[in-house]
PAZAPA-4460 file (N, C-alpha, C; in steps of 0.05 Angstrom, whole numbers, plus 32768, in hexadecimal, padded with zeros to 4 digits):
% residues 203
    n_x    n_y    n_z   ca_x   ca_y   ca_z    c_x    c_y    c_z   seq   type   mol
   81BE   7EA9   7FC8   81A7   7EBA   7FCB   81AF   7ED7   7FC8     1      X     A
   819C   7EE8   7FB9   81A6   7F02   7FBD   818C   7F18   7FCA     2      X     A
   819E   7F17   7FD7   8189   7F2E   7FE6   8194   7F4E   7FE1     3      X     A
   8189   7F58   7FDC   8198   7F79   7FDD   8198   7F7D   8001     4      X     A
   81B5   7F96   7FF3   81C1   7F9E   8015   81AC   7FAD   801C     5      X     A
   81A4   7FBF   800B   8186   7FD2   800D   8172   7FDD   8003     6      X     A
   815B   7FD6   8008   8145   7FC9   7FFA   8136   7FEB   8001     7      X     A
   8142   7FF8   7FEB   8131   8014   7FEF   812B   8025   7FD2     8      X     A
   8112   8032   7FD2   810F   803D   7FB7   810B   8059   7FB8     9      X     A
   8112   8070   7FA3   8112   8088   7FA2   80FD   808B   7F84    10      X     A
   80E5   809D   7F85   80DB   8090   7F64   80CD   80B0   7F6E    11      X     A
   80C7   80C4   7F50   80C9   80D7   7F49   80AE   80D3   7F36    12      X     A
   8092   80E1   7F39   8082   80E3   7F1D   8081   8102   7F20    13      X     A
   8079   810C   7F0B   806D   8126   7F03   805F   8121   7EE2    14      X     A
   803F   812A   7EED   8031   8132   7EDA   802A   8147   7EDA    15      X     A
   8012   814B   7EC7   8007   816B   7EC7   7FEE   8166   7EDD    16      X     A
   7FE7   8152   7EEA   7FD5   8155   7F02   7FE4   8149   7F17    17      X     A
   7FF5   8144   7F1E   8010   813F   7F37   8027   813F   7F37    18      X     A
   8036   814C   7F52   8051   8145   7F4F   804F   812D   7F68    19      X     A
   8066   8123   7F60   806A   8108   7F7B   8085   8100   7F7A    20      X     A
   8090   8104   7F9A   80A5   80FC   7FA4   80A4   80EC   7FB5    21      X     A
   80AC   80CD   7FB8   80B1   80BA   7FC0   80C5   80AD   7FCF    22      X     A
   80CB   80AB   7FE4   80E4   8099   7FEE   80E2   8087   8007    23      X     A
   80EC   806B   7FFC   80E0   8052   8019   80F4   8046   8017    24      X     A
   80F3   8038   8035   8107   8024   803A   80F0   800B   8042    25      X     A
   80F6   7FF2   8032   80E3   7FDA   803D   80EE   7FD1   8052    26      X     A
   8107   7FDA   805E   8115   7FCC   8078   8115   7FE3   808C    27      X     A
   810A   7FF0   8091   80FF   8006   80A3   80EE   8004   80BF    28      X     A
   80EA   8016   80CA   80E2   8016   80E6   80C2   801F   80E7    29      X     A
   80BB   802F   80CD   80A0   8039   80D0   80A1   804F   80CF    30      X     A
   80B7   8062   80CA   80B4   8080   80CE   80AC   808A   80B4    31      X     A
   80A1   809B   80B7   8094   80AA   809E   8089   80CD   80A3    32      X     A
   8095   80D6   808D   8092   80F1   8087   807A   80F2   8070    33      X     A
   805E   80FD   806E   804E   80F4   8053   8045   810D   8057    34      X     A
   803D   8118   8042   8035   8136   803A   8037   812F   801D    35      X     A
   800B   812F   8019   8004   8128   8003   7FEB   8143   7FFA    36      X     A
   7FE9   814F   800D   7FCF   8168   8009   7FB7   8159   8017    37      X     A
   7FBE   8141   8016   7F9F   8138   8016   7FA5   8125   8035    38      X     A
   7F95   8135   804E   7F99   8129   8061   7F96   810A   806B    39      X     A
   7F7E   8105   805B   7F72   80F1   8062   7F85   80D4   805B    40      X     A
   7F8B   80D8   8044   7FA6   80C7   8033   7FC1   80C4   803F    41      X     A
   7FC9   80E1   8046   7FE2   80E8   805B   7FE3   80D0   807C    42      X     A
   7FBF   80D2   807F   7FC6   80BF   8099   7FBE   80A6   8090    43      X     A
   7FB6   809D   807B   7FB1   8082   8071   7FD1   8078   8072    44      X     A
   7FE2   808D   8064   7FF9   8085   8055   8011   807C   8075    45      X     A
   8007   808F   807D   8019   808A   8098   801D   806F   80B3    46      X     A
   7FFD   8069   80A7   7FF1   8053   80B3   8004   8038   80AA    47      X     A
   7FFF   8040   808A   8004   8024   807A   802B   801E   8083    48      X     A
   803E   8036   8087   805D   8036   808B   805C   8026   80A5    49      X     A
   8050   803C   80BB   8054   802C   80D3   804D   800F   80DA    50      X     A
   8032   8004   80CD   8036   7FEB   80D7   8043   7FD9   80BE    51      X     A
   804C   7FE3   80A5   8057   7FD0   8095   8072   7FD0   8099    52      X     A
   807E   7FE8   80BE   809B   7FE9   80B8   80AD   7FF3   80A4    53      X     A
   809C   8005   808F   80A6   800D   8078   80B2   8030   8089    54      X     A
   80CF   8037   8082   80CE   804E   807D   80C1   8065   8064    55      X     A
   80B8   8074   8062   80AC   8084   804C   80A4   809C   804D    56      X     A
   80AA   80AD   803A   80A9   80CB   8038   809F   80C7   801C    57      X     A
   8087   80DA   8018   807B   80DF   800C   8079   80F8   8009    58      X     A
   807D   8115   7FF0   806F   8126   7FEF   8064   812F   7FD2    59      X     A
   8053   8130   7FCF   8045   8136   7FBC   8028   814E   7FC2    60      X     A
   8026   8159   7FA6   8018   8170   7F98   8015   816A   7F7E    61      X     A
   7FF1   8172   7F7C   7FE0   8175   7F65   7FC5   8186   7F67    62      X     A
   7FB2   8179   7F55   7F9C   8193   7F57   7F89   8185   7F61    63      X     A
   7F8E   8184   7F78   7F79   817C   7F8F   7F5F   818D   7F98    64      X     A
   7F63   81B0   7F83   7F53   81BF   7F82   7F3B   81B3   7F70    65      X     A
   7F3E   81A3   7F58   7F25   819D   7F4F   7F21   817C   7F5C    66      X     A
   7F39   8168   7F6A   7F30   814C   7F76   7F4E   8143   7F86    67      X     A
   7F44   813B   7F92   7F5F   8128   7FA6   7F5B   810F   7F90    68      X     A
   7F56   8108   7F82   7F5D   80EB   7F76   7F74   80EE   7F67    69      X     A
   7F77   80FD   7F56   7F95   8100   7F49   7FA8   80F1   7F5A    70      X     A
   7FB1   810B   7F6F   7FBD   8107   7F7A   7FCA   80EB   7F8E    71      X     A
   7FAA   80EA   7F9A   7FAB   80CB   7FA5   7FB6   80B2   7F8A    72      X     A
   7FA9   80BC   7F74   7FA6   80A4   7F60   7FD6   809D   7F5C    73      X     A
   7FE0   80B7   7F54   7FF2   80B7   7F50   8009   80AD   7F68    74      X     A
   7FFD   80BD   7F7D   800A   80B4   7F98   801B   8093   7F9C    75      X     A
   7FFC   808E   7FA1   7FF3   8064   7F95   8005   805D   7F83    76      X     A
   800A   8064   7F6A   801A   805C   7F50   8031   805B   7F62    77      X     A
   803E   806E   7F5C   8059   8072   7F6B   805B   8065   7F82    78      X     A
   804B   8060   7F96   805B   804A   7FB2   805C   803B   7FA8    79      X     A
   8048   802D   7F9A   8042   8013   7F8B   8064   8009   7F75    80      X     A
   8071   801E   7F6A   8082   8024   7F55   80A1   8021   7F68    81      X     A
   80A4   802A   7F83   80AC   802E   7F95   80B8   8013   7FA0    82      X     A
   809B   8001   7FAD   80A1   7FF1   7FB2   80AF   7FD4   7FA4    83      X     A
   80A1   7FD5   7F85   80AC   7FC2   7F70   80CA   7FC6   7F6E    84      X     A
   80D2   7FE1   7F6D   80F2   7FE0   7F6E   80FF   7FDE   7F82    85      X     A
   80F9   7FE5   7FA3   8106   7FD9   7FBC   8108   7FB8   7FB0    86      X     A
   80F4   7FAE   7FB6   80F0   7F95   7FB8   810A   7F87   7FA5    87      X     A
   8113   7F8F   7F91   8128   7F83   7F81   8120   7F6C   7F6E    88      X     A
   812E   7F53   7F73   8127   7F36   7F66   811C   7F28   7F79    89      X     A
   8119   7F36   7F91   80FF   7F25   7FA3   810E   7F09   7FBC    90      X     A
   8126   7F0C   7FA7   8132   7EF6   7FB8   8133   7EFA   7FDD    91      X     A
   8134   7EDE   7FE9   8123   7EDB   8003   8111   7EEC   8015    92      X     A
   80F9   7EEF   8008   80ED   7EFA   8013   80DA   7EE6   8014    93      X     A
   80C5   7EE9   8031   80AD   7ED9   802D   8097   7ED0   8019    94      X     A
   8095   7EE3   8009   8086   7EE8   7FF8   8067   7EEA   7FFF    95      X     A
   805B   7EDC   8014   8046   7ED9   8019   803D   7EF6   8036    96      X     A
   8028   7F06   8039   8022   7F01   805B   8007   7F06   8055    97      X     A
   7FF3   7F06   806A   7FDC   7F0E   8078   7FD8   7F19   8090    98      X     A
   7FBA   7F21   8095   7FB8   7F33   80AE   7F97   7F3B   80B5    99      X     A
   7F96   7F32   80CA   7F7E   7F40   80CE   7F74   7F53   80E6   100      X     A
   7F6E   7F6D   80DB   7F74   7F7F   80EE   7F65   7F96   80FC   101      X     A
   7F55   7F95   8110   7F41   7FA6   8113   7F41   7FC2   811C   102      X     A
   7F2D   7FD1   8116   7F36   7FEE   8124   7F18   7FF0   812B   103      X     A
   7F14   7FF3   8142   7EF2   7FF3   814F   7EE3   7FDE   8148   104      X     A
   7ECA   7FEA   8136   7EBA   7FD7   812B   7EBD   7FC7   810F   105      X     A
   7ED2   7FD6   8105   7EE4   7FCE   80EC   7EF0   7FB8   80F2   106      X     A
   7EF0   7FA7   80D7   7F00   7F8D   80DF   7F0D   7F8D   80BC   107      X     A
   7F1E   7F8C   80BD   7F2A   7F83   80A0   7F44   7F6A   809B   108      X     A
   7F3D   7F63   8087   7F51   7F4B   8084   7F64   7F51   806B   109      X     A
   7F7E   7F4D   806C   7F8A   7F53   8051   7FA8   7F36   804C   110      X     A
   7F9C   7F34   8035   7FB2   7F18   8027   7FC2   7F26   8011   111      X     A
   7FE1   7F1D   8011   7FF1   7F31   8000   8001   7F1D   7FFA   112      X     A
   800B   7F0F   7FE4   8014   7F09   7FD2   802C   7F12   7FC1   113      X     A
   8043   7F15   7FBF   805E   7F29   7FB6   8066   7F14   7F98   114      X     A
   8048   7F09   7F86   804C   7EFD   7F70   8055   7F09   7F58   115      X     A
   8060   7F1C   7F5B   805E   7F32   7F38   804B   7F2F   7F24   116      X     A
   8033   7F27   7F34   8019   7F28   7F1F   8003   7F39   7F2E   117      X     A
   7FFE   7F4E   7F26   7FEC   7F67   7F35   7FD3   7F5F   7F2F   118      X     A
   7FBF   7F62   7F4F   7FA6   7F52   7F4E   7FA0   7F5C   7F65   119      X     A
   7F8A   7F67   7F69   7F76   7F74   7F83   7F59   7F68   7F7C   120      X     A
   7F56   7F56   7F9F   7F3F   7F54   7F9E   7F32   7F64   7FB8   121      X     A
   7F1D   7F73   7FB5   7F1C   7F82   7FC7   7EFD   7F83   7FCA   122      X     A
   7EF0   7F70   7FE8   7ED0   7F78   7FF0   7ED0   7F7D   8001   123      X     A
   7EB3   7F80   8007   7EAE   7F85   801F   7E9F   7FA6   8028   124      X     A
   7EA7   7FB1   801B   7EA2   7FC4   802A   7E83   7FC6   8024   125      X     A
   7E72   7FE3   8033   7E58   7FDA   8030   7E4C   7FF2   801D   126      X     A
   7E3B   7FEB   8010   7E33   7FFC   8002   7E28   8018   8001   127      X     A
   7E38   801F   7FF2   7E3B   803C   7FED   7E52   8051   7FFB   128      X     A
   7E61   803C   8007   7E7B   8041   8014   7E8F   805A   8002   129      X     A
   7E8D   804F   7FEA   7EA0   8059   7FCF   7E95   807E   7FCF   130      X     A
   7E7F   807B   7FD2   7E75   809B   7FD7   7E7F   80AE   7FF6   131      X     A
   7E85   80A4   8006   7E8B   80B4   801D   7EA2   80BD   8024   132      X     A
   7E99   80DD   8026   7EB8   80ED   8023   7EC0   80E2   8048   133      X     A
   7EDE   80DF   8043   7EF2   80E1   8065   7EFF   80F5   805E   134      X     A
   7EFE   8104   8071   7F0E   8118   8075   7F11   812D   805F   135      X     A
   7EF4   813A   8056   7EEE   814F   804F   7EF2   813F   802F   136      X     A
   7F00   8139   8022   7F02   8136   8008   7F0B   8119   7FFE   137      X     A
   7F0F   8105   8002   7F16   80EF   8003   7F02   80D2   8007   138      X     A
   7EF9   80D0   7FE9   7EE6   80BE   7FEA   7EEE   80A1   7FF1   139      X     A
   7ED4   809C   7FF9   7ED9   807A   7FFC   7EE6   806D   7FEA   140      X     A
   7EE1   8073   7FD5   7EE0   8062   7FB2   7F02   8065   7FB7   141      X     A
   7F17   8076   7FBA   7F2A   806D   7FB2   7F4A   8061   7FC5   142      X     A
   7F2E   8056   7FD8   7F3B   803F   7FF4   7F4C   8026   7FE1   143      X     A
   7F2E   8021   7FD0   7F35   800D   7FB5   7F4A   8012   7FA8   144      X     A
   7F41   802D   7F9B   7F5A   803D   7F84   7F76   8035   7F88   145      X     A
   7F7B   8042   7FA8   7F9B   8041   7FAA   7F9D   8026   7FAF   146      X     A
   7F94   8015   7FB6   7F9B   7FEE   7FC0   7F9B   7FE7   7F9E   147      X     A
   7F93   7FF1   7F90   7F90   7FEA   7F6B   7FAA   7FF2   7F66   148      X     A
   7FB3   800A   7F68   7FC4   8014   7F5B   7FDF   8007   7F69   149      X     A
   7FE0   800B   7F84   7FFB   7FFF   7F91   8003   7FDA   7F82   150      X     A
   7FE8   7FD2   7F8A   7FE6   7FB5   7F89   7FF9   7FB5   7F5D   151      X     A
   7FE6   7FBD   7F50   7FF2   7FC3   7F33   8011   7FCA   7F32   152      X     A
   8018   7FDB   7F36   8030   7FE4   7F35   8043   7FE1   7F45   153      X     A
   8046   7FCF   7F63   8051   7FC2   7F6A   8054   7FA5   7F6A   154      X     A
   8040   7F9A   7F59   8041   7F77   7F4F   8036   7F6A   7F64   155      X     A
   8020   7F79   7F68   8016   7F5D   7F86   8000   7F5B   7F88   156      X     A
   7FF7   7F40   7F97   7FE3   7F37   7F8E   7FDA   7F3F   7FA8   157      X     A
   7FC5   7F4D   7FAE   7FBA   7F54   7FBE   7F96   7F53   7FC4   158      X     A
   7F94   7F3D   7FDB   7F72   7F40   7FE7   7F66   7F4A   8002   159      X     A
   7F5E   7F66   7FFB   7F4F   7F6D   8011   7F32   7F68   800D   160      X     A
   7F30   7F5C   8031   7F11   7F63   8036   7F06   7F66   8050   161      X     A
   7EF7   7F79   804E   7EEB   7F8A   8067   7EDB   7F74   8071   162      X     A
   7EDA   7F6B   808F   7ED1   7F52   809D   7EAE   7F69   80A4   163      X     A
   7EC1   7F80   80B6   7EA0   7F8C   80BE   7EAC   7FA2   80BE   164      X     A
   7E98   7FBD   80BE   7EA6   7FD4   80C3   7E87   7FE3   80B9   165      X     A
   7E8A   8000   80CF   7E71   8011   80C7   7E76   8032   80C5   166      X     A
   7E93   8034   80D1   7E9B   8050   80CC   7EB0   804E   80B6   167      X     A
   7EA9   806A   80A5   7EC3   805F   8090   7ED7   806B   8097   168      X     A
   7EE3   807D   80A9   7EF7   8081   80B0   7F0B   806D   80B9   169      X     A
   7EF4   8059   80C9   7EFF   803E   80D1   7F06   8029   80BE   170      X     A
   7EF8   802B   80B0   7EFA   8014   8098   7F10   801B   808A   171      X     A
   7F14   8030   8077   7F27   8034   8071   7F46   8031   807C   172      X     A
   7F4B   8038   809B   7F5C   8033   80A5   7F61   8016   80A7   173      X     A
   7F4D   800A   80AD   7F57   7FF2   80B5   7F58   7FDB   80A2   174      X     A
   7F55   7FE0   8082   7F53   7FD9   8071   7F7B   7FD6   8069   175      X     A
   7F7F   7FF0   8069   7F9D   7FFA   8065   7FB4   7FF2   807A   176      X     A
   7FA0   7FF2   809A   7FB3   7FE4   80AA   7FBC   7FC6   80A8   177      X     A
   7FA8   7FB4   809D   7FA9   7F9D   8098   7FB8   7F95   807D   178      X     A
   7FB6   7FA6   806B   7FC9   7FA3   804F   7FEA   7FAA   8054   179      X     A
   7FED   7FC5   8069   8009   7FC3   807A   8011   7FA8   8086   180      X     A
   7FFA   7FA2   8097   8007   7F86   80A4   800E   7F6D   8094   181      X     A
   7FFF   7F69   8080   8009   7F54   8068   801C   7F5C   8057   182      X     A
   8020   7F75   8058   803D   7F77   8044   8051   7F78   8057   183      X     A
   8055   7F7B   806E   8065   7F7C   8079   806E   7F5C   8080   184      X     A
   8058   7F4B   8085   805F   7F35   8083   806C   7F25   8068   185      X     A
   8063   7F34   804F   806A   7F2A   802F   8082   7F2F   8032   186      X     A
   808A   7F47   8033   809F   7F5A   802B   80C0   7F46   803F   187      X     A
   80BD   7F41   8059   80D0   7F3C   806C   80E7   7F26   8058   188      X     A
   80F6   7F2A   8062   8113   7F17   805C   8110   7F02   8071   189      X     A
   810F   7EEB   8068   8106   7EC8   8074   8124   7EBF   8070   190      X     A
   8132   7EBA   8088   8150   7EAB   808A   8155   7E8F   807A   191      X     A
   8130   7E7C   807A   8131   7E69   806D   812E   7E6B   804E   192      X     A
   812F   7E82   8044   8126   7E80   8027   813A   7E80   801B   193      X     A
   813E   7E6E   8009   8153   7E71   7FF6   8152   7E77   7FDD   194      X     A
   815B   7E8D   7FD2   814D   7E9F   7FB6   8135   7EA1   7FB7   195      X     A
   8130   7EA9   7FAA   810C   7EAD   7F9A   80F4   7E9D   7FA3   196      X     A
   80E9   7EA0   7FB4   80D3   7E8D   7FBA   80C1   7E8A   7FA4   197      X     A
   80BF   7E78   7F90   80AE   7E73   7F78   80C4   7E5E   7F6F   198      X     A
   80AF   7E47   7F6C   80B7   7E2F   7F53   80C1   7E3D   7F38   199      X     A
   80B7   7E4E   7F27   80BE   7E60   7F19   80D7   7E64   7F16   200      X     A
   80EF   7E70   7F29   8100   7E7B   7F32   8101   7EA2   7F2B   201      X     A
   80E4   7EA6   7F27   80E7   7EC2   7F29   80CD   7EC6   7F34   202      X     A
   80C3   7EE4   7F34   80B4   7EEE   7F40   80A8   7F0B   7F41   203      X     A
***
């Protein structure tokens, strides 16, 4: 079996609408440094380290003067990009977790899959959710975005869905806390696994 000694990624974008600096450990404690401009994302992002156990520093800048989606959009890419290269050849890891996780009236459920085939299924939420700014500039709509983009570019198959929820500050969070808790469960090193969990022999 090969497991890497350390399952950590350093990943670098710059465009002409973001820069982004990235660095995680999947065998971490939860600490995190995130400074993204965009507050609302900053405490999503912080959310998602601590309960997935992920160390992560994040800082990034773009033109959040004409939208925070850039930024968020690219952010997403890169953890997502981040995580695919910690992870290595996948060897003994669970591959599977779930979670269901509430924050007040919010209830969210999230199933995470570490198949190298990128796939978000994502309901629930209630209509017209996708329109409501959190935290001054940060629409509903791209709660989705970044679970699209991570899920894509880190190879995982990923299903959220919101059980109940009526505040979107809440929903959101607890959408992200529950996708931490299943990757943290995907992500872990299983003593019983031997190589690659897949008939396949890859992943």
């Amino acid at each position: 079996m090969s497991i890497p000694a350390s399952r950590t990624a350093s990943v670098r974008r710059a465009t002409s609408e973001s820069t982004i600096e990235l660095e995680l450990d999947l065998d971490g404690t939860g600490q995190s440094t995130i400074e993204t401009t965009v507050p609302f994302f900053d405490h999503l992002l912080t959310a998602f380290a601590k309960h997935a156990l992920i160390d992560l520093t994040v800082r990034a800048s773009g033109d959040t003067h004409i939208d925070a989606h850039h930024t968020v959009e690219d952010t997403a890419i890169v953890l997502g990009q981040a995580i695919r290269q910690a992870l290595g050849d996948k060897a003994g890891i669970s591959r599977y977790g779930d979670a269901l996780v509430p924050l007040d009236e919010a209830l969210a459920q999230a199933v995470v899959d570490i198949s190298g085939r990128p796939y978000l299924v994502h309901t629930g939420e209630p209509e017209g959710y996708e329109f409501h700014l959190i935290g001054g500039h940060f629409t509903g709509s791209l709660v989705r975005h970044t679970f699209e983009a991570i899920a894509f570019h880190a190879g995982l198959t990923v299903h959220v869905t919101l059980v109940a929820g009526r505040d979107p500050h809440h929903i959101a969070e607890a959408e992200y806390k529950a996708f931490a808790r299943a990757f943290r469960q995907a992500k872990a090193l299983d003593p019983l696994v031997q190589g690659i969990p897949s008939t396949k022999g890859a992943l």
